[in-house]
C-alpha positions as CSV (number, residue, x, y, z in Angstrom):
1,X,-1.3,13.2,4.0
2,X,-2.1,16.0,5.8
3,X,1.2,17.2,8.6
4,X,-0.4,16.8,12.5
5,X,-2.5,19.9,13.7
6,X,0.6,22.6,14.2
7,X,0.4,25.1,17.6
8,X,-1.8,28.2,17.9
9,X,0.8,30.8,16.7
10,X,1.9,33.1,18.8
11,X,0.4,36.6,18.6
12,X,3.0,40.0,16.8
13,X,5.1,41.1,18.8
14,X,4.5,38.5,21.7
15,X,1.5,40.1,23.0
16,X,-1.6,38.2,23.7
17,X,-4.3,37.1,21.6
18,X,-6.9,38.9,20.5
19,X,-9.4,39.0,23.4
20,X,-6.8,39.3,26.1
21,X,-6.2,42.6,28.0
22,X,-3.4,44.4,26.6
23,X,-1.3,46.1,29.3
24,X,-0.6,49.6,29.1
25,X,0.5,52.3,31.8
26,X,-2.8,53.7,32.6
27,X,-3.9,50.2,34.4
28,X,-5.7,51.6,37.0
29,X,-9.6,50.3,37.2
30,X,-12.4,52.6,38.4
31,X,-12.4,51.3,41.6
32,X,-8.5,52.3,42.3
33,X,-8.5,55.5,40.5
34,X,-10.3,56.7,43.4
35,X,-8.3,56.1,45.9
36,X,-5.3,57.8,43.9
37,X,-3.9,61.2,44.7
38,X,-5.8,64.5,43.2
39,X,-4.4,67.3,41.8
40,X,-3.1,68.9,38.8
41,X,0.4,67.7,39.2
42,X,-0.5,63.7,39.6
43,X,-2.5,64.6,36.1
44,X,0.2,65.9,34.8
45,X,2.2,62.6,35.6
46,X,-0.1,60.3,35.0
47,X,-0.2,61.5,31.7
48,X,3.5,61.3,31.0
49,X,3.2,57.6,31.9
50,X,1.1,57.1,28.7
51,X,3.9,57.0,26.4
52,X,1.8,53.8,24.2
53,X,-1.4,54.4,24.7
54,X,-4.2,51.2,23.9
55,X,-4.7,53.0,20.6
56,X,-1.0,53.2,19.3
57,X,-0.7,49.6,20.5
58,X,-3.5,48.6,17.9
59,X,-1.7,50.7,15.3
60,X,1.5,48.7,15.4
61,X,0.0,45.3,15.8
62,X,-2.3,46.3,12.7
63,X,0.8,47.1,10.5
64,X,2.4,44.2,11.6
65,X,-0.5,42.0,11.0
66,X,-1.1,43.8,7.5
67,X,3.1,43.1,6.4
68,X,2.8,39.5,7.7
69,X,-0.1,38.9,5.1
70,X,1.3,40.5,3.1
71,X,4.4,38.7,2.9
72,X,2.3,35.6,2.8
73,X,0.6,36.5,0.0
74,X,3.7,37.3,-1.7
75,X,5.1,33.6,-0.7
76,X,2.1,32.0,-1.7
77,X,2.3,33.8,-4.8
78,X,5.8,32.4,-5.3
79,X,5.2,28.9,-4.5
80,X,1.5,29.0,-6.9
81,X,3.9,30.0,-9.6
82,X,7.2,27.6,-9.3
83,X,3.9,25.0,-9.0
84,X,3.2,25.7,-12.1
85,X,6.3,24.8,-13.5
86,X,6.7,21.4,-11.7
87,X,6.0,18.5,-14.2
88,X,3.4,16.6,-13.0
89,X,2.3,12.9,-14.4
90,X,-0.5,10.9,-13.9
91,X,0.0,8.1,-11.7
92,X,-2.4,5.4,-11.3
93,X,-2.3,3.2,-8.2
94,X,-1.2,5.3,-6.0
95,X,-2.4,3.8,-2.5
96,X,-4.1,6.2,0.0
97,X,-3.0,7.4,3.0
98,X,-3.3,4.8,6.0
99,X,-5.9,5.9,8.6
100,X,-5.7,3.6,11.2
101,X,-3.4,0.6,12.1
102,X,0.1,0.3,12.6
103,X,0.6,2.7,9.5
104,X,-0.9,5.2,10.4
105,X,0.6,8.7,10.1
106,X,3.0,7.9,7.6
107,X,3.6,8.1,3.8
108,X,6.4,6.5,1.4
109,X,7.5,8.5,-1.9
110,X,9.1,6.9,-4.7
111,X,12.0,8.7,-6.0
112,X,13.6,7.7,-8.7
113,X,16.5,8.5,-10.9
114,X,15.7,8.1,-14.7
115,X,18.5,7.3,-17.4
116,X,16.5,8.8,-20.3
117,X,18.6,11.0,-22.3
118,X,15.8,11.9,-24.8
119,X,14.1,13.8,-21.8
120,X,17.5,16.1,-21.4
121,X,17.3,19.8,-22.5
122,X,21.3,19.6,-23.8
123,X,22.9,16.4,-24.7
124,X,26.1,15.4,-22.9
125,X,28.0,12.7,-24.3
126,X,29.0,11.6,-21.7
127,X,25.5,10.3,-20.7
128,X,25.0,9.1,-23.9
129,X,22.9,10.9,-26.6
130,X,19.8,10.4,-27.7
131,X,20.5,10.9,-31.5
132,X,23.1,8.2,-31.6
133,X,20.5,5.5,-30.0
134,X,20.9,6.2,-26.4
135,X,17.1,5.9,-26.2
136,X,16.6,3.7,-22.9
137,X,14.6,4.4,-20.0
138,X,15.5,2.8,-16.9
139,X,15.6,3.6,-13.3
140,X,18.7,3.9,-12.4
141,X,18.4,4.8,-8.6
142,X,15.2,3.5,-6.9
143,X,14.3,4.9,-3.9
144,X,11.7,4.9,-1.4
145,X,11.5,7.4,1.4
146,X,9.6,6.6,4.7
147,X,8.0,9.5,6.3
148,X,6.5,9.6,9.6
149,X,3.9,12.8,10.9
150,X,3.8,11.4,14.2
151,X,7.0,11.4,15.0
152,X,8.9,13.5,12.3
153,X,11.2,10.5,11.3
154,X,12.2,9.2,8.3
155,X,14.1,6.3,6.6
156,X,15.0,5.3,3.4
157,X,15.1,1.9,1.4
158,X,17.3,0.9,-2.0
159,X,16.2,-1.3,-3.7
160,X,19.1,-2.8,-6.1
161,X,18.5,-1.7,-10.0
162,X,18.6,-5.5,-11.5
163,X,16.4,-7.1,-9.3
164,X,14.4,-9.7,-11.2
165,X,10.8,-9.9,-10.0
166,X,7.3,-11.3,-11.3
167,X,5.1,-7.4,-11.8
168,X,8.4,-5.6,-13.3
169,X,6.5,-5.4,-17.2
170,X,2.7,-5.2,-18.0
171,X,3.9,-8.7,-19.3
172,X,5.6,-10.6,-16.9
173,X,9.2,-10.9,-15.3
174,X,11.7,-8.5,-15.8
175,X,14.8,-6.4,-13.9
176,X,12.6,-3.8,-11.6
177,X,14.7,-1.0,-13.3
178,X,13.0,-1.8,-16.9
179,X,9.5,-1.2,-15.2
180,X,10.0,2.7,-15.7
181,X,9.8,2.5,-19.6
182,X,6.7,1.5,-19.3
183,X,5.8,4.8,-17.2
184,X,5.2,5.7,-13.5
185,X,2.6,3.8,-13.2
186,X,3.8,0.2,-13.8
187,X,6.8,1.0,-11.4
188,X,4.5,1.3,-8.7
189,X,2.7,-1.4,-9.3
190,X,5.9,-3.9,-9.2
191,X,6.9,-2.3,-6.0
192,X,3.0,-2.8,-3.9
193,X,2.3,-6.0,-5.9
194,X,5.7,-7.7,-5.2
195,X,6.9,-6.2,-2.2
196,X,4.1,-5.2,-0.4
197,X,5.3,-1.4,0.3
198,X,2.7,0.8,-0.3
199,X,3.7,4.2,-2.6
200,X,1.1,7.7,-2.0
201,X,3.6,9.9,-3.6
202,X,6.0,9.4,-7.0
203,X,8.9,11.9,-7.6
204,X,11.8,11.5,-10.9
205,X,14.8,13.1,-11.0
206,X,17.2,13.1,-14.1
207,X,20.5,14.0,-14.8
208,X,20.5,17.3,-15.4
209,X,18.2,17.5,-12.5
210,X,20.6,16.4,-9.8
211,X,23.5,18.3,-11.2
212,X,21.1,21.6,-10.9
213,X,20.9,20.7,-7.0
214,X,24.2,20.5,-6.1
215,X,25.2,24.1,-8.4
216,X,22.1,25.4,-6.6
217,X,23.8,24.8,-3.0
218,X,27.2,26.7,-4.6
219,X,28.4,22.5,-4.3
220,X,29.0,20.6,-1.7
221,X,32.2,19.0,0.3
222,X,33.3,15.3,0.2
223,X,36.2,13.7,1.4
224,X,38.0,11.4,-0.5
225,X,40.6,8.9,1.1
226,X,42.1,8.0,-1.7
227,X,42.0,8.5,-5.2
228,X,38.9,7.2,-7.1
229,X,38.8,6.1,-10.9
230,X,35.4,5.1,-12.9
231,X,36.0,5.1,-16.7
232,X,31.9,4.7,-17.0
233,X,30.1,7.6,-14.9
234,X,33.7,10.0,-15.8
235,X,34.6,9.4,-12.4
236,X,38.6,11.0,-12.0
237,X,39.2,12.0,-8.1
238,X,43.3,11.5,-8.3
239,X,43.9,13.8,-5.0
240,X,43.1,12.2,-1.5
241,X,41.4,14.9,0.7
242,X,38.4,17.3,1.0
243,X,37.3,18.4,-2.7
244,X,34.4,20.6,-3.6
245,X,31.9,19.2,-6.1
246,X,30.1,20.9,-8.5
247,X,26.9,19.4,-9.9
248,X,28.8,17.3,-12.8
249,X,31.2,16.3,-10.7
250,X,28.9,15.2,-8.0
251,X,26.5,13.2,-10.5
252,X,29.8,11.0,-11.0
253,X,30.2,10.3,-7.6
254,X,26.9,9.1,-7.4
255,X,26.3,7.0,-10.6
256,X,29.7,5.3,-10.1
257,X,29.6,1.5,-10.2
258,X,32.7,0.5,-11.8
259,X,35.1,2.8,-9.5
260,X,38.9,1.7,-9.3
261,X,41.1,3.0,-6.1
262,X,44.7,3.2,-5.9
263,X,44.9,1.4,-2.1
264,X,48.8,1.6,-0.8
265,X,49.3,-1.6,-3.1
266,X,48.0,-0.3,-6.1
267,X,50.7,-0.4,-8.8
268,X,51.7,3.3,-10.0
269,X,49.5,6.3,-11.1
270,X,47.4,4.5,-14.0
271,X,44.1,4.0,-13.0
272,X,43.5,1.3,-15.2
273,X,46.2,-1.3,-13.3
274,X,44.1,-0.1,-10.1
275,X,41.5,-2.7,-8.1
276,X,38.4,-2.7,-8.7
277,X,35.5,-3.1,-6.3
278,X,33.1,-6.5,-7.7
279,X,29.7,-4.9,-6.0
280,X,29.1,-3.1,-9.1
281,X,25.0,-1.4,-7.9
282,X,25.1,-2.5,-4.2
283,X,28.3,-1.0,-3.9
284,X,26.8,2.1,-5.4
285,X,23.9,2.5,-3.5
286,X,26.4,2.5,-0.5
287,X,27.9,5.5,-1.7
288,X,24.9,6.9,-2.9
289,X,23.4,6.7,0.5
290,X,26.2,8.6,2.1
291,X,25.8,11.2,-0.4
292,X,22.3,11.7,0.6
293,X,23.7,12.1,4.3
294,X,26.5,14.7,2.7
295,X,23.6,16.7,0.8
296,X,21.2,16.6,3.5
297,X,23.6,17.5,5.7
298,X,24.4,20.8,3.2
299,X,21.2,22.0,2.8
300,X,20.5,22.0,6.7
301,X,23.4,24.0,7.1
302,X,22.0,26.5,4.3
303,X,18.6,26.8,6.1
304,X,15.5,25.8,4.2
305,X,14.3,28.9,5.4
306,X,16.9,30.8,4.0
307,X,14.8,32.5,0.7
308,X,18.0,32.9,-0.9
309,X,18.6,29.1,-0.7
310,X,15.5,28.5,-1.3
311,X,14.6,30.4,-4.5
312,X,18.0,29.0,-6.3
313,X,16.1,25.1,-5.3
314,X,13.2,25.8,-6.3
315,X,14.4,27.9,-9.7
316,X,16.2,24.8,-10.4
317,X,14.0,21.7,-9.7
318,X,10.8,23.3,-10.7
319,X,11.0,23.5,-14.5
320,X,12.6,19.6,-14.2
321,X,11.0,17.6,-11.5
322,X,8.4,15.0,-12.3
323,X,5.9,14.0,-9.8
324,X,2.5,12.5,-9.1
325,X,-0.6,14.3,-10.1
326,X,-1.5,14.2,-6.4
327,X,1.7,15.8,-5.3
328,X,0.7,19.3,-4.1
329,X,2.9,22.5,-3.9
330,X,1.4,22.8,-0.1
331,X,2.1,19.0,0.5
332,X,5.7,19.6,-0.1
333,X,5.8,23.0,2.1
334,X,4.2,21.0,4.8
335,X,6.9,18.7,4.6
336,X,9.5,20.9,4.5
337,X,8.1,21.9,7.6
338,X,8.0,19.0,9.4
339,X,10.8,17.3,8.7
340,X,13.7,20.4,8.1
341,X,15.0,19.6,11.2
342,X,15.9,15.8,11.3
343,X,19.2,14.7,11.0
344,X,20.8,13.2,7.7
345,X,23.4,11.3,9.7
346,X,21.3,9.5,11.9
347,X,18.5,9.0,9.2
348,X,18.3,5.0,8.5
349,X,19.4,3.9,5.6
350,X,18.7,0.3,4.3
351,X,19.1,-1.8,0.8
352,X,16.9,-4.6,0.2
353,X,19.3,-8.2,0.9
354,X,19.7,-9.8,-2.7
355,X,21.5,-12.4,-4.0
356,X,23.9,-11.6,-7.5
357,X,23.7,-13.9,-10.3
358,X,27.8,-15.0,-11.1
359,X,26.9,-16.5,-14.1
360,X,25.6,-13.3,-15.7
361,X,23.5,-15.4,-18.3
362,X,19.8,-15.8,-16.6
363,X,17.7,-17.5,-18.7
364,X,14.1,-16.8,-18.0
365,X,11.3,-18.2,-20.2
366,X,13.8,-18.6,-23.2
367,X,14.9,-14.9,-22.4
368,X,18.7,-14.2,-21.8
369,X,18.4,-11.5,-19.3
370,X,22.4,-11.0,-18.3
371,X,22.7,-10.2,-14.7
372,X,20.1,-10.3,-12.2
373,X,19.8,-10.3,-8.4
374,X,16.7,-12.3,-6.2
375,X,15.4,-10.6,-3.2
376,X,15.5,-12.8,-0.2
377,X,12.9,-13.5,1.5
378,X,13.7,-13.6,5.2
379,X,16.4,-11.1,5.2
380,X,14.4,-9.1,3.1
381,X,11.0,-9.1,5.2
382,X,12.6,-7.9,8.0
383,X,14.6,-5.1,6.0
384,X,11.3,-3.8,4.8
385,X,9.5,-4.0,8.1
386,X,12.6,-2.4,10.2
387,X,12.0,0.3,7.3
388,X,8.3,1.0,7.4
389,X,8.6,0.5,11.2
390,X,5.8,-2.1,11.3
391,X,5.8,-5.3,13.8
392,X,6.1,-8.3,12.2
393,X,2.8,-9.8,11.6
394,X,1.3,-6.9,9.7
395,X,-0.1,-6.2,6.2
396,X,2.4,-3.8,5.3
397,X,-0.5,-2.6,2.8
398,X,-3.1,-1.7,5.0
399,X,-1.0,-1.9,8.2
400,X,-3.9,-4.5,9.9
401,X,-2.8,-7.8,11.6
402,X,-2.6,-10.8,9.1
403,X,-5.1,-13.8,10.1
404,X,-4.5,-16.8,11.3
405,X,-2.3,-19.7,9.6
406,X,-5.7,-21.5,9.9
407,X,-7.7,-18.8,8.1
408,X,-5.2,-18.8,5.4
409,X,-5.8,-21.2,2.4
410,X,-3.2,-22.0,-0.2
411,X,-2.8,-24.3,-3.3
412,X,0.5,-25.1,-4.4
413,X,1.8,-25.2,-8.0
414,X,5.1,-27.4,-8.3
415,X,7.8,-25.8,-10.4
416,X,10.7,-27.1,-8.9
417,X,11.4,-29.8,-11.5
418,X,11.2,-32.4,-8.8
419,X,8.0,-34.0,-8.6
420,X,8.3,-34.7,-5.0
421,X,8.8,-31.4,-3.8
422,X,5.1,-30.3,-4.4
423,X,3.6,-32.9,-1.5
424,X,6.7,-32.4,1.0
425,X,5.6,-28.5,0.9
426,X,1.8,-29.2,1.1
427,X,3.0,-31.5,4.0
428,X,5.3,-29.0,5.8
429,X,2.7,-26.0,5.0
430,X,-0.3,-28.4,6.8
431,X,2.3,-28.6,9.7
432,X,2.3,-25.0,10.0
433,X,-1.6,-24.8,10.4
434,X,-2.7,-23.4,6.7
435,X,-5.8,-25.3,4.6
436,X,-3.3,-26.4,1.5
437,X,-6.2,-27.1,-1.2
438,X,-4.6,-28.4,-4.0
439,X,-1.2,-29.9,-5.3
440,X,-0.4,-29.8,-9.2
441,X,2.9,-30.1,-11.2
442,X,4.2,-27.5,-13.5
443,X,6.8,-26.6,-15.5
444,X,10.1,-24.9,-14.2
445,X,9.9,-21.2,-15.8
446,X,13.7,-20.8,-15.0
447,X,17.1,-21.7,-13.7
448,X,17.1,-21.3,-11.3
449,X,13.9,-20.3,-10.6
450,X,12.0,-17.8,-7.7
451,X,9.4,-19.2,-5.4
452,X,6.5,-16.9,-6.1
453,X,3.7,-16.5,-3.7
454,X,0.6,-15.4,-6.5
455,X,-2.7,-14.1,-5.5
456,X,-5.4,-13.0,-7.9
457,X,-6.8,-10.3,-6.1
458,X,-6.4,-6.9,-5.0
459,X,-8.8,-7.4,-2.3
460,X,-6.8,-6.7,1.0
461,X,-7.8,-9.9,2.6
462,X,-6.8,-11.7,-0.2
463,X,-3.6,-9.9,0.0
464,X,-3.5,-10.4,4.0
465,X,-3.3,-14.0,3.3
466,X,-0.8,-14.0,0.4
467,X,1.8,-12.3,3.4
468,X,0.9,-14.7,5.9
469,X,2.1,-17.4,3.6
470,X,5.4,-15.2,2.0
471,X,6.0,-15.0,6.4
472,X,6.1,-18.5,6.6
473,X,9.2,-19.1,4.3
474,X,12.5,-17.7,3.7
475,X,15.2,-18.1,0.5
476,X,14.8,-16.9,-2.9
477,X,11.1,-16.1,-2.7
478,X,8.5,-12.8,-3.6
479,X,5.1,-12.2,-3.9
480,X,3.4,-11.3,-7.1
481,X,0.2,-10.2,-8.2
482,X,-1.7,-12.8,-11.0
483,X,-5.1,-12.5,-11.8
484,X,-5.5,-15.3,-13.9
485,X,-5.3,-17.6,-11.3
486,X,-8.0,-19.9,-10.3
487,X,-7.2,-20.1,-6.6
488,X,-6.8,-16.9,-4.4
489,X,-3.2,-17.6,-3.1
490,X,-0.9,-19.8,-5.2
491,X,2.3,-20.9,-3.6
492,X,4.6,-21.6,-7.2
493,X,7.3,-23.4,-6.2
494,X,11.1,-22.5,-7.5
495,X,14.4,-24.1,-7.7
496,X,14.7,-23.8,-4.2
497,X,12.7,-22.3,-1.3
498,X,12.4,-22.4,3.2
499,X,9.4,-23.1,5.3
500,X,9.5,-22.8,9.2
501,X,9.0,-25.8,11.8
502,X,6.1,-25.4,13.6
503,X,8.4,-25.3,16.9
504,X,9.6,-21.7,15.5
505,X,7.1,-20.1,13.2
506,X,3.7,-21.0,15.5
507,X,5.2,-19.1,18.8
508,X,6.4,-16.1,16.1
509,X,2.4,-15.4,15.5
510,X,2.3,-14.5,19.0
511,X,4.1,-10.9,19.1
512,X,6.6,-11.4,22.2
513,X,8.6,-14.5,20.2
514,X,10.6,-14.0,16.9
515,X,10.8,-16.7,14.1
516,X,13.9,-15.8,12.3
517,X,16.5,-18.2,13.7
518,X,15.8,-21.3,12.5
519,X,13.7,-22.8,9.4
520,X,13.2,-26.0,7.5
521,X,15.0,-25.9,4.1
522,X,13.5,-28.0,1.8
523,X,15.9,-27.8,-1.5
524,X,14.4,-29.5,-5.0
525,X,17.3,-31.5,-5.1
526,X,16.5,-33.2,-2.2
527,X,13.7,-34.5,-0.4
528,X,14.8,-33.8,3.2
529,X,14.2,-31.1,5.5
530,X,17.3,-30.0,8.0
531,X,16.7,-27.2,10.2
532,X,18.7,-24.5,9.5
533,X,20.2,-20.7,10.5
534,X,17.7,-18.1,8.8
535,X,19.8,-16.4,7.1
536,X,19.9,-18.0,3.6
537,X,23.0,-20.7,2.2
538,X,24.7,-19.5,-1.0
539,X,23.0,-20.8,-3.6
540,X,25.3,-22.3,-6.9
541,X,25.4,-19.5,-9.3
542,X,24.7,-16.6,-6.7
543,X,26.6,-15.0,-3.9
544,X,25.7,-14.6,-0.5
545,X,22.9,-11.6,0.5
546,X,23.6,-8.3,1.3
547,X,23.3,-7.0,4.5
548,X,20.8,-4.7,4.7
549,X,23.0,-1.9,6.0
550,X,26.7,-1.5,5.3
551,X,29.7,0.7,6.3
552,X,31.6,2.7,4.2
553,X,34.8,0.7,2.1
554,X,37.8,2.6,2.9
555,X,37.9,3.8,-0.9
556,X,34.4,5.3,-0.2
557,X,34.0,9.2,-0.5
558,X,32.2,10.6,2.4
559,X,31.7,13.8,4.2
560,X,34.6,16.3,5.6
561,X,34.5,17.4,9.1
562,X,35.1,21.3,10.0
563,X,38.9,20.7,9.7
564,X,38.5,19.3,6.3
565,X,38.9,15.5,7.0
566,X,36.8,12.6,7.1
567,X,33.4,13.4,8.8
568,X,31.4,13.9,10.1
């Protein structure tokens, strides 16, 4: 993605281009020198006047011109060199930059914050060590940041660690955080293939990483309104106020997910009679996102300009940041450029809507997978397009309207375990204008289990018409990418799963009306439709979604104001 054409650049010193007259004190033209007084004396002054002549002008534009390439060279130099230290990893998949549609001008970068301990220069037990088994590699902080050239905007999406979803593994289901042992490369594929965002640039952070960051700013301020206890991520805030972090300290802030507080009903000074929060990683991406705000926030303040700033960054990301093979040194300048001055604090921040398994025993395919989360559909649809700034109707691939219900054809695959539910969707779907082709029975895969919408093909209108159809229904549903599948779009039926009336969802394919207040629920355990509120009814064994942006608990670090209280 290359950053929108930038101004001419002034000339040195604020004199004109090249080409333009340069004015001096001698400024008379033939024609009026004639008519100027003669004599020795007016020589004499006239030559006094001509204090910077044309020619000494030349000179000091010419030094100045020769030290500004100078120092460019030298900067260029720099960056060539800290490039080569930058670890970079092929990425395949990657999807090109949009060049026309609603898209267009933008880019999304993965960043992700990996738990392997095996990649760490000094082992810390406190992270776990490699030696002693700690050999996982998960992501535990997922990411995806939203840039916009066009305007010089930005947002940011979570997406929660234990999602379960179709593309996570080369070979089938998993939690999206177990893509990343796998590599790069699968992790981005589970993102475009079940959530339709499309990734250009990949970035991974680790541990030792983040801490570097936060010693590299000298730390950075957060206050704390009460004290704050997590026995897992070492955790131990005991004094209410404004604290400094170091980079340790910091990277326990962040990774905290089983944090106590001792709330003005807490009983005594021992952390472990405190409350604990039940969010466990939405609670955590709360925080995390107003540490991003915090840190954003610090290294404004600094000046990216700053070189002093700047060469304790780059000195310490360079030798251990991971990103994309495509990922240039001048990309990242550009950037730096564009987007320095946008604010942290107003910078959108959203987390995908899940629902949280209770039960933590999912049993998937025979597989206990412990505790999991399902996107939601609905919520989640409009999370992602308020994200990627996109109207509703649009491949959030290619950014290109979707087609028509009636160009949209659809077979359906009943895994419900009810063996009515199969014809009441075809029959609701036909309702809704789409050509249903087929209707076969299957097996339920698990309990409950996600209504998948499968396409078998990469090719963008095959993926245009998989989204129409995901648009069309709400509840525990997600797209996924199979190619062994006979028919182009397959909608795979799950425990339970929404499809619009045609009163609400055929005006929303117009762009002035909205479909998300009322849907038909059709539940496998009954054969009835109701019309319902969009937003998705707890389902047994899950709590309620998310919202897709949150406030701060009032246990929740965040930043200090001037005075040293709560900011910002």
């Amino acid at each position: 993605m290359s950053p929108p054409d930038e101004p001419t650049p002034e000339h040195p010193l604020g004199q004109p281009s090249p080409g333009s007259e340069v004015p001096v004190a001698d400024t008379a033209t033939p024609n009026e020198s004639s008519k100027a007084p003669k004599g020795p004396q007016h020589a004499a002054a006239k030559k006094r006047r001509r204090f910077w002549p044309r020619r000494r002008w030349v000179q000091v534009v010419t030094i100045v011109a020769i030290v500004v390439v100078l120092l460019l060279a030298a900067l260029a130099g720099y960056a060539y060199y800290q490039a080569n230290r930058i670890n970079h990893v092929d990425v395949n998949g990657l999807t090109a930059e949009t060049s026309s549609g609603a898209g267009k001008g933008t880019e999304n970068i993965l960043m992700v914050g990996s738990t392997d301990r095996c990649a760490l220069k000094v082992q810390n037990p406190i992270y776990g060590i490699c030696s002693q088994g700690v050999t996982g590699v998960n992501s535990d902080v997922i990411m995806i940041l939203h840039l916009d050239w066009t305007t010089s905007k930005m947002s940011v999406l979570s997406i929660p660690r234990d999602t379960f979803i179709p593309n996570a593994r080369s070979t089938g289901p998993n939690k999206i955080d177990a893509a990343l042992s796998e590599g790069p490369t699968q992790l981005v594929k589970a993102i475009q293939e079940d959530f339709g965002i499309p990734i250009q640039h990949f970035v991974e952070l680790n541990f030792e990483t983040f801490a570097s960051v936060v010693d590299a700013l000298g730390g950075l301020n957060m206050y704390f309104p009460m004290p704050v206890y997590d026995a897992y991520s070492q955790l131990h805030q005991l004094t209410p106020g404004c604290v400094k972090l170091n980079g340790t300290e910091a990277l326990a802030v962040v990774r905290a997910r089983h944090l106590q507080y001792q709330s003005s009903s807490a009983n005594g000074s021992n952390p472990s009679n405190w409350p604990q929060e039940n969010l466990s990683d939405l609670a955590r991406i709360r925080r995390d996102h107003e540490f991003l705000r915090v840190l954003g926030d610090q290294v404004k303040k600094q000046g990216l300009g700053n070189p002093i700033t700047d060469a304790k960054l780059v000195n310490a990301i360079a030798p251990q940041l991971t990103v994309d093979q495509g990922f240039s040194t001048s990309h990242m300048i550009a950037m730096i450029g564009q987007f320095q001055g946008t604010d942290a604090f107003k910078t959108p921040q959203y987390t995908l809507p899940v629902m949280t398994s209770t039960s933590f025993s999912y049993v998937y395919q025979g597989y206990n997978y412990g505790n999991v989360t399902f996107p939601v559909n609905g919520e989640g649809l409009a999370t992602i397009g308020a994200f990627l700034n996109l109207p509703p109707l649009t491949n959030t691939m290619t950014g290109q309207p979707l087609p028509s219900p009636s160009a949209t054809n659809v077979s359906i695959l009943n895994q419900s375990g009810i063996s009515s539910a199969g014809d009441a969707a075809s029959t609701a779907m036909k309702a809704l204008g789409f050509n249903v082709s087929s209707v076969t029975q299957g097996t339920p895969p698990g309990n409950p289990a996600e209504t998948v919408v499968a396409y078998n093909s990469l090719n963008p209108d095959v993926i245009a018409q998989a989204q129409m159809v995901l648009r069309s229904m709400s509840g525990q549903t997600i797209m996924a990418y199979e190619p062994n599948l006979t028919s182009p779009v397959t909608l795979m039926l799950g425990s339970t799963y929404s499809i619009y009336t045609p009163e609400i969802f055929l005006p929303f394919t117009t762009p002035t009306t909205k479909a998300n207040n009322t849907t038909t629920t059709m539940k496998a355990s009954s054969t009835t439709t109701t019309t319902a509120p969009s937003t998705t009814t707890t389902i047994p064994g899950f709590s309620a979604p998310n919202s897709s942006t949150t406030k701060l608990e009032p246990w929740d670090p965040r930043s200090c104001n001037k005075s040293g209280g709560a900011g910002p």
